[in-house]
VOVEXKE-272394 format. One line per field, with one value per residue (C-alpha): residue number from 0; residue in three letters; y, z, x. Coordinates in steps of 0.001 Angstrom, whole numbers. Example, Ala and Ser with C-alpha at 12.3 -4.5 7.8 and 13.67 -1.06 7.14 Angstrom:
# VOVEXKE-272394
lodo: [0, 1] $
drenkol: [ala, ser] $
v: [-4500, -1060] $
w: [7800, 7140] $
u: [12300, 13670] $
***
This chain:
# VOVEXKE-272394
lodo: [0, 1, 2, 3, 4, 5, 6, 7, 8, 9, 10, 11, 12, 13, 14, 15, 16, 17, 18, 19, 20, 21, 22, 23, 24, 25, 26, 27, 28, 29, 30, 31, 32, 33, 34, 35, 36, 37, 38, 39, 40, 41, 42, 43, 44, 45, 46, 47, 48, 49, 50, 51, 52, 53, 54, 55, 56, 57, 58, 59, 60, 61, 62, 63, 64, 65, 66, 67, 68, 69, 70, 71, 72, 73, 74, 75, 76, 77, 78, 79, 80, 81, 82, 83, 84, 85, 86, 87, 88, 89, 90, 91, 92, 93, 94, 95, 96, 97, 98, 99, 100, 101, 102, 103, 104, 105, 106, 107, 108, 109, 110, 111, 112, 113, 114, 115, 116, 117, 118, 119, 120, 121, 122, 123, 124, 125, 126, 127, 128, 129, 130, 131, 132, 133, 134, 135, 136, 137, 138, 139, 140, 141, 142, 143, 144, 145, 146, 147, 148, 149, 150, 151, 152, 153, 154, 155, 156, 157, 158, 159, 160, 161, 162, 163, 164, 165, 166, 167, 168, 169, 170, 171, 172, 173, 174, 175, 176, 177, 178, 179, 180, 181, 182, 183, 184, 185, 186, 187, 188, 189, 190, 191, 192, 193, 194, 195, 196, 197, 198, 199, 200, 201, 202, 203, 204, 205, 206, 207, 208, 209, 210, 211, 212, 213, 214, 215, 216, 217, 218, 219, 220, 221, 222, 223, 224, 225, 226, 227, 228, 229, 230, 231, 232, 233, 234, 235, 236, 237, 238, 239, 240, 241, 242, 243, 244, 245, 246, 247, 248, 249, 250, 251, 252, 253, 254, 255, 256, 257, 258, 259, 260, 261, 262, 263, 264, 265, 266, 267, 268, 269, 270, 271, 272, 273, 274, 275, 276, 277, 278, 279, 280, 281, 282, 283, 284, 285, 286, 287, 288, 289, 290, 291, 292, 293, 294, 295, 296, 297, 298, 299, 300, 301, 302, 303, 304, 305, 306, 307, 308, 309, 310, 311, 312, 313, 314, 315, 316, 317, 318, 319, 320, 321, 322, 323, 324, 325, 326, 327, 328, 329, 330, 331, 332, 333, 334, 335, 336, 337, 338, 339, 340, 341, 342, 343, 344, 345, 346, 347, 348, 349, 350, 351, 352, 353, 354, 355, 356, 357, 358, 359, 360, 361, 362, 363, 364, 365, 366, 367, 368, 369, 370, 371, 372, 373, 374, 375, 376, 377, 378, 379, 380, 381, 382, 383, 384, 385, 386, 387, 388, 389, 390, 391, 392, 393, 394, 395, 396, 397, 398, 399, 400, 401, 402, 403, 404, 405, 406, 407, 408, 409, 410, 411, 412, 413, 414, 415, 416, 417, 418, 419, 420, 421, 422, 423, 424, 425] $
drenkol: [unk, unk, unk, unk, unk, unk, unk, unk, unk, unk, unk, unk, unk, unk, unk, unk, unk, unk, unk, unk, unk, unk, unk, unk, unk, unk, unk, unk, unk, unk, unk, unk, unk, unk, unk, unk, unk, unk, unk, unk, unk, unk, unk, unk, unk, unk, unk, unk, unk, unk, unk, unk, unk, unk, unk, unk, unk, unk, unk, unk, unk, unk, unk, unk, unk, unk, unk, unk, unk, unk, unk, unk, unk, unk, unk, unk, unk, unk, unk, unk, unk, unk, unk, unk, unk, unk, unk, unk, unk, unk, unk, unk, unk, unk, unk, unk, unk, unk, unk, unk, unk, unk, unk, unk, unk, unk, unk, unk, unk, unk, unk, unk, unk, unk, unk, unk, unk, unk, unk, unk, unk, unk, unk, unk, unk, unk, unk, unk, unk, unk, unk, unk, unk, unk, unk, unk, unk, unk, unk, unk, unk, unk, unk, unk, unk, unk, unk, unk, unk, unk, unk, unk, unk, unk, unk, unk, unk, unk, unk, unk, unk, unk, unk, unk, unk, unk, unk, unk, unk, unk, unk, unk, unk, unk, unk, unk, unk, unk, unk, unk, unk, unk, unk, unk, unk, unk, unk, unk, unk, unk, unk, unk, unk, unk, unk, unk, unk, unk, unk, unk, unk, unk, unk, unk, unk, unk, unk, unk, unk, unk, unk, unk, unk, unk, unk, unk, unk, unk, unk, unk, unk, unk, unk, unk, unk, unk, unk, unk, unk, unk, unk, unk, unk, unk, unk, unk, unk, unk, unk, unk, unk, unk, unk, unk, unk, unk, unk, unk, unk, unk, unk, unk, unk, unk, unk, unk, unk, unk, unk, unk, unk, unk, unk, unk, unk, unk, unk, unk, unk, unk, unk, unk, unk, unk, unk, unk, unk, unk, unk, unk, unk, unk, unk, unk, unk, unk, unk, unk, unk, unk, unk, unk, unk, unk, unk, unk, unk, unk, unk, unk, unk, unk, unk, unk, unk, unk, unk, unk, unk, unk, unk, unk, unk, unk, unk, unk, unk, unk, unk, unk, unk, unk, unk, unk, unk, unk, unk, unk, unk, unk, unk, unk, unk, unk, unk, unk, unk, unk, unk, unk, unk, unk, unk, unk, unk, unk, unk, unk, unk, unk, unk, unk, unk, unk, unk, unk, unk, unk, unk, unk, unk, unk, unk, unk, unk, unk, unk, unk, unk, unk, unk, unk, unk, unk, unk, unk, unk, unk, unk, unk, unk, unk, unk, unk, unk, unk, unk, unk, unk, unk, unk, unk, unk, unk, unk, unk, unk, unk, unk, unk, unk, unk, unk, unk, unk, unk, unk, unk, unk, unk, unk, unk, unk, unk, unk, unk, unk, unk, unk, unk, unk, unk, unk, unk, unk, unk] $
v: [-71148, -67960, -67647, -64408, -62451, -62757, -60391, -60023, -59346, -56763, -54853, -54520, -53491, -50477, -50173, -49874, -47139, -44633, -44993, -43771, -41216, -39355, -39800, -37607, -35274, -34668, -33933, -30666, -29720, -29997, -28130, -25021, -25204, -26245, -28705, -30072, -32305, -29682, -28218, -29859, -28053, -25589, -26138, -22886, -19999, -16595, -13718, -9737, -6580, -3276, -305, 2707, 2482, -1228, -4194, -7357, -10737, -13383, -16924, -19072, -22320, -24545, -25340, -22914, -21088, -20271, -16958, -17550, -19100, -16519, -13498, -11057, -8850, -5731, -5675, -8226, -6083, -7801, -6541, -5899, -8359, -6180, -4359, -7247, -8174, -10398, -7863, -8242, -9161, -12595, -14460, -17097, -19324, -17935, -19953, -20511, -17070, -15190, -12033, -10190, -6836, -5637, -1360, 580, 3339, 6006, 4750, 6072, 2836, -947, -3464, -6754, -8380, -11813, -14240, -16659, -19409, -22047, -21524, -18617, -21158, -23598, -21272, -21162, -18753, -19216, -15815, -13343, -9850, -6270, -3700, -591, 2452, 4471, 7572, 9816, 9982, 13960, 14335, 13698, 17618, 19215, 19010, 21684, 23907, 23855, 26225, 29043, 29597, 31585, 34011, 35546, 39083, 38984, 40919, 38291, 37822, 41291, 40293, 38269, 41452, 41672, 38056, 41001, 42953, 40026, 40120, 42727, 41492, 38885, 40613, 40913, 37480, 37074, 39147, 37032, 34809, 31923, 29255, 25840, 22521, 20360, 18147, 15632, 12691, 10427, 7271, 6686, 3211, 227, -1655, -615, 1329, 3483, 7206, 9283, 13213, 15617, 18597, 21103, 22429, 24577, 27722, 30905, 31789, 29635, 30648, 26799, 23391, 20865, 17107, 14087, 11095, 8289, 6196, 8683, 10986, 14239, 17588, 21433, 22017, 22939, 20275, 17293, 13929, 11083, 7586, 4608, 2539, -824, -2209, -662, 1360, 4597, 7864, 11341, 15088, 18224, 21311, 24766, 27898, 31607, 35303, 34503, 31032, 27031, 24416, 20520, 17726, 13695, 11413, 7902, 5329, 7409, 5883, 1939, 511, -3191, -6162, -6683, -8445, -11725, -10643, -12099, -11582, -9252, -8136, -5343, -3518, -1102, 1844, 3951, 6315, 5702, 7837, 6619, 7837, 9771, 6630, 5829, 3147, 1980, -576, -959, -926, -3524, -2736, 667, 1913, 2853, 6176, 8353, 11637, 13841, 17535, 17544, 16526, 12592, 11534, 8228, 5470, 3294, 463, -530, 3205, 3247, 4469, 5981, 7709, 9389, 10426, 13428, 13914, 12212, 11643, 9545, 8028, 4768, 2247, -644, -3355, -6466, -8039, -7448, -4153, -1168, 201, 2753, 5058, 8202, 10498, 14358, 14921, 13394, 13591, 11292, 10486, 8575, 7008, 8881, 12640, 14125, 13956, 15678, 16776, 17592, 15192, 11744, 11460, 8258, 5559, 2708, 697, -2217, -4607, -3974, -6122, -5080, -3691, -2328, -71, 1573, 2850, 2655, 2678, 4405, 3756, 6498, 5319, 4851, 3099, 2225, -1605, -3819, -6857, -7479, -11257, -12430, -15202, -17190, -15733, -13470, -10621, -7291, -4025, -3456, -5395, -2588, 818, 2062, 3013, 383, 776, -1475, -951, -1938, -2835, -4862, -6971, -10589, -13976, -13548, -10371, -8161, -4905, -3169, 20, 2688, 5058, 7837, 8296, 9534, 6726, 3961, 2246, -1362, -3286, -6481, -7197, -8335, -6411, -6983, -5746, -5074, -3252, -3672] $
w: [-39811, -38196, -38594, -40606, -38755, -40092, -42067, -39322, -36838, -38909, -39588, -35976, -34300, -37021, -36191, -32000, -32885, -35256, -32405, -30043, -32285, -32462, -28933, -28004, -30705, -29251, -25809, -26057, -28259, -25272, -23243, -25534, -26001, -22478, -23554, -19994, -18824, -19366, -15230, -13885, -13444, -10773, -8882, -7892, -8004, -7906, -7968, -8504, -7261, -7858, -5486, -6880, -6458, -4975, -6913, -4757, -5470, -3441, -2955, -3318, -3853, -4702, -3589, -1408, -3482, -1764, -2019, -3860, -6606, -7136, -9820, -10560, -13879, -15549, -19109, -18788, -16268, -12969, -9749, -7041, -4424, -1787, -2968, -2885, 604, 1868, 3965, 7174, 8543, 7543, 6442, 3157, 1640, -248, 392, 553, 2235, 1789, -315, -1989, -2518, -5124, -5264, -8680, -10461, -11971, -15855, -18275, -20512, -19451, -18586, -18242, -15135, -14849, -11783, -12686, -10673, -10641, -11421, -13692, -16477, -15924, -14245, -15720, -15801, -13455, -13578, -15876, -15830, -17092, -14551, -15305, -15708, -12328, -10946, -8157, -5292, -5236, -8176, -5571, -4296, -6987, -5784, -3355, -4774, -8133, -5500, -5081, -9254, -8957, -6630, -9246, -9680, -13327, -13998, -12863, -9337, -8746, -8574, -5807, -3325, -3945, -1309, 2027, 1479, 2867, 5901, 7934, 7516, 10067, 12535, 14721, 14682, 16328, 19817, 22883, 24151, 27134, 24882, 24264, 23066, 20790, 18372, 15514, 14511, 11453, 11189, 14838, 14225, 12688, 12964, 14974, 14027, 13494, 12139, 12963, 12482, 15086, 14163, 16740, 16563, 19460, 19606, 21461, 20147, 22129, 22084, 23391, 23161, 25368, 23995, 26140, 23713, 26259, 25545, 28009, 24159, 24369, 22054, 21902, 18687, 17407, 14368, 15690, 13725, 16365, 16072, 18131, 18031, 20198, 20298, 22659, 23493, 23896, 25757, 24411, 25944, 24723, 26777, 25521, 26929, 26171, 28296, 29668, 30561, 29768, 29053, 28209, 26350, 27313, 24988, 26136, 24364, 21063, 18993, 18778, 17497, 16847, 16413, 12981, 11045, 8370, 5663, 2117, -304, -3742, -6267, -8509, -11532, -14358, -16228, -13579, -11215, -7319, -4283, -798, 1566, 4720, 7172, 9636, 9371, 12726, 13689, 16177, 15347, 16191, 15850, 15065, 11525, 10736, 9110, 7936, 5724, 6563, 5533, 4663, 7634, 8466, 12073, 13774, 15428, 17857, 18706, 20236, 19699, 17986, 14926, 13296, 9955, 9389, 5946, 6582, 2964, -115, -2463, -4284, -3260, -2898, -307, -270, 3043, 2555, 6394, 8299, 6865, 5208, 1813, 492, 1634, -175, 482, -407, 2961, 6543, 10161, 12106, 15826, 17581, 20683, 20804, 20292, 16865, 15337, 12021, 9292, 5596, 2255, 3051, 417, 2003, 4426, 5481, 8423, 8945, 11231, 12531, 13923, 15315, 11824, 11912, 9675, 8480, 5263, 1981, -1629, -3666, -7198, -8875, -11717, -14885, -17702, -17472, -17578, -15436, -13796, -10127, -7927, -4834, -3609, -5716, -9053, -11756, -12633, -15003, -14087, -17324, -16075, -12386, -14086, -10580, -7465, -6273, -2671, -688, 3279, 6147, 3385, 5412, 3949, 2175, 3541, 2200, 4086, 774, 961, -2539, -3350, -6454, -7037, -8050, -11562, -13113, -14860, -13345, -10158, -8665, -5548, -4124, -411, 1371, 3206, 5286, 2755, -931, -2215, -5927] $
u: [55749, 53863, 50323, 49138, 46678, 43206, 41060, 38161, 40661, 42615, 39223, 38177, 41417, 41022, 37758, 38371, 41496, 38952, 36554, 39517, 40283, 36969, 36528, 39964, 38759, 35447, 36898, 38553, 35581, 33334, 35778, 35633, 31970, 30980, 28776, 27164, 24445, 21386, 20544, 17417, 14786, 13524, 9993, 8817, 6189, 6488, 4596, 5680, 3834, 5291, 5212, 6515, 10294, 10366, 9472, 8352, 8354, 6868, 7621, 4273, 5134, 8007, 11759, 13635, 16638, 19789, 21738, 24394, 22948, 19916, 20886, 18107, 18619, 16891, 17157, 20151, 21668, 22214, 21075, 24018, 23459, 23758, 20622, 18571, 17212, 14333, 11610, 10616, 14332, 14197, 16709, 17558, 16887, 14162, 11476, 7706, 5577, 9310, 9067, 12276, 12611, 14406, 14965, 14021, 16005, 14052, 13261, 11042, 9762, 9392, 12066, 12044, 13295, 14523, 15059, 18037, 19226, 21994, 25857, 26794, 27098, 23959, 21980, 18079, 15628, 12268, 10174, 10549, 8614, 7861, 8611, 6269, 8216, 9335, 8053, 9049, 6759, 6953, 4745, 2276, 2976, 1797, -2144, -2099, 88, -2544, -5261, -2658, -2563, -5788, -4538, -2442, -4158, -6818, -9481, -12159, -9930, -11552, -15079, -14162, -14425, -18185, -18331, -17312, -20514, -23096, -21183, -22156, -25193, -24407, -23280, -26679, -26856, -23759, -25123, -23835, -26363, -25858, -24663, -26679, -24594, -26069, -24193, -24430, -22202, -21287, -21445, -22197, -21761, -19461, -16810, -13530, -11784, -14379, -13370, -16430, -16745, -18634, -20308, -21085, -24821, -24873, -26889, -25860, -22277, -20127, -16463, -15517, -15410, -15080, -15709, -14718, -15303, -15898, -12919, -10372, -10027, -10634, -10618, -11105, -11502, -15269, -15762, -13437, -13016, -12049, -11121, -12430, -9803, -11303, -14864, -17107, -20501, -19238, -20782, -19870, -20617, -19805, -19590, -19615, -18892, -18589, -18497, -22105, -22136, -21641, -23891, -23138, -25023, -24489, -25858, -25506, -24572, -24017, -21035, -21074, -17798, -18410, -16007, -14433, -16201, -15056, -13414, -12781, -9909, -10630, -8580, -9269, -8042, -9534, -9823, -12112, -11401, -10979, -10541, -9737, -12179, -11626, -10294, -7677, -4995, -3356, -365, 2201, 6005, 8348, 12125, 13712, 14474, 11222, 10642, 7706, 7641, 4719, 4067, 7509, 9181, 10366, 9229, 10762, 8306, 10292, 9635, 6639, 4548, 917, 1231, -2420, -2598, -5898, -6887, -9361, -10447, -11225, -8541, -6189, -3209, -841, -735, 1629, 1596, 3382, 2915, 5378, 6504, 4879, 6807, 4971, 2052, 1005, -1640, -2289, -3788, -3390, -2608, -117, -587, 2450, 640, -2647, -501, -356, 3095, 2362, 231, 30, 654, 2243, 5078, 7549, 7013, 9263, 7895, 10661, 8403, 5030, 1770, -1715, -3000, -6188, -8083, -11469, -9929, -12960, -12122, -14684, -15257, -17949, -20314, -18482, -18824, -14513, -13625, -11770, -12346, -13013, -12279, -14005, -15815, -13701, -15898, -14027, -16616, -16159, -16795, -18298, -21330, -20834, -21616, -22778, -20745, -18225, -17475, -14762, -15147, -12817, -9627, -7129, -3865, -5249, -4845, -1101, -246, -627, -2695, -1671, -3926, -3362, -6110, -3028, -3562, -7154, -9133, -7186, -7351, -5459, -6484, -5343, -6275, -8799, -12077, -14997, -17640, -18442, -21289, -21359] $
***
């Protein structure tokens, strides 16, 4: 007689075939939903600094992140990959003291920029940002061309013919008479590079100058501004000459360009107004490719030339050095010298140095007494410029321990720094 099967064992074969059933459900439900393990996470820091039309973002801690599995977007757009490079001719990953650059469109309001990484589908985001709205470096032009609006004939242009009548008044004074040098000079004394400005003082109407700077630097000009370049005690003469005669003055020992001294890391940032101060700013090129548009006309370093940019007024401007390249440097008003010759003059308006070394500058920002706020770092102490009504000056300004030198003094009541320098006066 066969046994029937028992009611325990009837309940939990039904039990084992519902299970089955839900399971082979579940499966193509996963497939259309892509449910997946959730990615592990990414270890890594980052840090973004805009210049103008080139956003950077630094690596400063963390896991290096491979190519092909980094996507950048801008308001959910995603950046070509061929647009995005790492500076200084490096190569990926991207990883710790690496910086990307990532180009800018022109754009009126703020977007927000995102740094993906993984696959497409279980990628995950680690930096998100705001990317301040673009503007064209020409706007920078304008300055100059402001002075020429007066000359537009009105009424009160008119009075301006009284200023010829004092000046034949001056004419005995200018009787030829054997000429006499004497000069002055500021500052005769700091740390290289020094910029310092001669003024000629000679008596007697000299019709030329002579000036041998004691470094093998000379110049015939009557007012010159020279830059000491290397540390050293440094002799200067001037000679002067005209229809009756010439006479010289040697003053030993006159300029003193000192070492560099240490210098600390600041960061600043706040509603006041700063101006960069007549300074130089020298490096040497390595590589070709590099490219810089002064007085509207682009000049070529090659490798291995001297590059100095000399700012030879106060103004505002943009400077942007990310060690080893220089993206952005702005100026109204400047000469460039390639090895020691001058190579061009007028408003800086684009720079792109691909690789360069041997920085060295005497470049000051000047912040005048306001009552503006802000905050300023250094010395490891957060301080606000609310508590700084006076003058704020930052001398020697260099790149900071992480090869940044970021300055924007462009806009009126608003001024950005982030480098390093050897002093502060507060």
């Amino acid at each position: 007689m066969t046994e029937e099967p028992s009611l325990f064992s009837t309940i939990s074969i039904r039990v084992v075939i519902i299970i089955a059933v839900i399971i082979l459900a579940l499966v193509p439900v996963l497939v259309v939903f892509n449910i997946v393990p959730a990615p592990q996470s990414v270890y890594v820091n980052i840090t973004m600094d805009q210049t103008g039309d080139l956003l950077l973002l630094h690596h400063t801690g963390g896991e290096a992140l491979d190519k092909e599995l980094v996507t950048i977007t801008i308001d959910n757009s995603a950046v070509p990959e061929n647009l995005i490079f790492i500076t200084g001719g490096q190569d990926w990953p991207w990883s710790i003291g690496k910086t990307v650059a990532v180009p800018l469109s022109p754009y009126q309001g703020n977007q927000e920029l995102t740094v993906w990484y993984g696959q497409e589908k279980e990628r995950v985001r680690i930096f998100s940002g705001i990317v301040m709205p673009v503007v064209s470096p020409v706007t920078l032009i304008p300055t100059p061309v402001v002075t020429e609006t007066p000359v537009s004939p009105t009424p009160t242009e008119t009075i301006v013919t009284v200023s010829p009548t004092p000046s034949p008044a001056r004419t005995p004074e200018q009787t030829p008479a054997l000429p006499v040098a004497e000069f002055g000079a500021a500052p005769r004394s700091g740390s290289a590079p020094l910029t310092v400005v001669f003024e000629d003082h000679s008596t007697g109407t000299p019709e030329s100058w002579e000036w041998t700077f004691g470094d093998n630097s000379t110049a015939d000009v009557r007012n010159p501004v020279h830059t000491y370049a290397e540390p050293g005690i440094y002799t200067v003469s001037l000679n002067v000459k005209n229809a009756l005669g010439a006479n010289s003055k040697i003053r030993q020992g006159y300029v003193v360009a000192e070492s560099p001294g240490p210098r600390q890391d600041i960061f600043l940032e706040g509603s006041r107004d700063g101006y960069l101060l007549p300074g130089v700013a020298q490096f040497r090129v390595n590589g070709d490719n590099s490219q810089i548009k002064i007085g509207g006309r682009w000049v070529y370093p090659a490798d291995g030339d001297i590059v100095r940019i000399v700012t030879d007024t106060e103004g505002r401007g943009k400077i942007s050095v990310t060690e080893p390249f220089i993206v952005q440097y702005e100026f109204p008003s400047a000469v460039l010298y390639l090895n020691g010759e001058i190579a061009g003059s007028g408003a800086i308006t684009d720079i792109r140095i691909t690789s360069l070394d041997e920085f060295r500058s005497d470049l000051t920002l000047f912040l005048p007494a306001s009552e503006g706020s802000g905050r300023i770092i250094f010395s490891g102490t957060t301080r606000q410029l609310e508590q700084y009504p006076g003058p704020v000056t930052i001398s020697h300004i260099y790149p900071d321990s992480s090869g940044t030198l970021s300055l924007d003094t462009y806009l009126p009541g608003r001024v950005k720094f982030q480098g390093s320098a050897e002093r502060i006066e507060l």
